[in-house]
C-alpha positions in Angstrom: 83.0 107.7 114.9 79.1 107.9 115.5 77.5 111.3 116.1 74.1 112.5 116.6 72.9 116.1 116.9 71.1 115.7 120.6 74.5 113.7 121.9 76.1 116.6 123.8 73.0 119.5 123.8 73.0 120.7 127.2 69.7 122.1 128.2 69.5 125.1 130.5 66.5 127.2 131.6 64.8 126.0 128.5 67.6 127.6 126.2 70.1 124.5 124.1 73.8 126.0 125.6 77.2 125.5 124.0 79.3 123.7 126.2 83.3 123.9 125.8 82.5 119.6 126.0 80.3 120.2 122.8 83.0 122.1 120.8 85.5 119.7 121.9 82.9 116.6 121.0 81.7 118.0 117.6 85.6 119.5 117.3 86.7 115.7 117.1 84.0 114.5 114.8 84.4 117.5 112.1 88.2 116.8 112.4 87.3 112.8 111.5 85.4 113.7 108.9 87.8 116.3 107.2 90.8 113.7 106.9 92.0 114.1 103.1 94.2 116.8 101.6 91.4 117.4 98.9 88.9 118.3 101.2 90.9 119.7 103.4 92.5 122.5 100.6 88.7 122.9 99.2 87.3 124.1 102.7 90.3 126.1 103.0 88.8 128.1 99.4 85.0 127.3 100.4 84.6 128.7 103.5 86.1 132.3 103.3 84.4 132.4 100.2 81.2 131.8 102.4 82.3 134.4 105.0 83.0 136.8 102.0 79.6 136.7 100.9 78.1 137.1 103.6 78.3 141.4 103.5 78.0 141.3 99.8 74.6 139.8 99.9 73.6 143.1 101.7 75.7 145.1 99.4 74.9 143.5 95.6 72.4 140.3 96.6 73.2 138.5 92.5 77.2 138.5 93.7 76.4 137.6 96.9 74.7 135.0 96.3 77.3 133.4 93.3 79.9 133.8 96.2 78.0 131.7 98.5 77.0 129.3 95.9 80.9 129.0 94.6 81.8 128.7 98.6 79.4 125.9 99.5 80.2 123.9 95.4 83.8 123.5 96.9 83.2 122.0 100.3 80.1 119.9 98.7 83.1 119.0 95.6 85.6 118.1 99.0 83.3 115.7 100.8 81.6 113.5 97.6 85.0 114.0 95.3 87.6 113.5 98.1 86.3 112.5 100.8 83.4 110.3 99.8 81.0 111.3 102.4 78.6 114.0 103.5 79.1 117.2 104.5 78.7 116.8 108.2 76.4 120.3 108.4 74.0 118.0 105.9 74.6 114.9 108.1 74.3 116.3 111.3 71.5 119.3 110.7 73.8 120.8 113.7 74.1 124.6 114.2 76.6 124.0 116.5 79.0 122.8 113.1 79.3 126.3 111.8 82.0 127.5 114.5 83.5 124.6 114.6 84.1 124.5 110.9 85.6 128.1 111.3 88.2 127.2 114.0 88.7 124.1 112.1 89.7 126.0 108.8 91.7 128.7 110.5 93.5 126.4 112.5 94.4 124.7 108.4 95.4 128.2 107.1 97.5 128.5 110.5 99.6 125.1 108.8 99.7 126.5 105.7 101.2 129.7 106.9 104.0 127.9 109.4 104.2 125.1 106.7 103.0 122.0 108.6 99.6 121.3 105.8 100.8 117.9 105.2 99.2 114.9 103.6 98.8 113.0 106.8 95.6 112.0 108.0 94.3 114.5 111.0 92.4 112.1 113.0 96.6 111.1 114.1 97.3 114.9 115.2 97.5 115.8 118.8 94.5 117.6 119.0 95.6 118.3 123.0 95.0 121.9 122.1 91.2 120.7 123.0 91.6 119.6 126.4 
């Protein structure tokens, strides 16, 4: 699946928009890129890890800062350990990732909690949700 950054930017009075077309574009392409139970289960530690540290860099910056750094080691550990690619933030340089990534992750904690976090590869799940 090819991607680049500009594909889906919609320009509007000079100001980039986010388009439900560019979730659902960049939706797709995070979801192709996030196949393997590895670096599926170390975004699901990484990323509200990230989120917590977000208010404790305002509250103690040095455990802030560790959080964040443990947060982004596990998704970096998913893609080159498990996954054998790049990040797609990394790849893409794409703003737009960051929500994605959150729906992306708390749609995986939503199959952990109703037990459907299988070992299947998620480019095969109905992703009709999106349209």
């Amino acid at each position: 699946m090819t991607y680049s950054s500009t594909d889906s930017y919609t320009k509007r009075d000079g100001e980039f928009t986010f388009t439900r077309a560019d979730f659902v574009n960049i939706y797709r392409m995070y979801a192709h890129k996030h196949r393997t139970t590895g670096c599926r289960i170390t975004h699901l530690l990484g990323v509200p890890t990230i989120i917590l540290s977000l208010p404790m860099l305002l509250r103690r910056l040095p455990v802030g800062l560790l959080l964040m750094a443990i947060g982004y080691s596990f998704q970096i550990a998913g893609h080159y350990v498990f996954e054998k690619n790049k990040p797609v933030l990394l790849e893409t340089k794409d703003p737009r990732v960051i929500p994605v990534a959150l729906v992306f992750v708390a749609r995986e904690w939503m199959r952990v909690f109703t037990g459907r976090f299988t070992n299947r590869d998620l480019t095969k799940h109905s992703d009709s949700w999106l349209d």
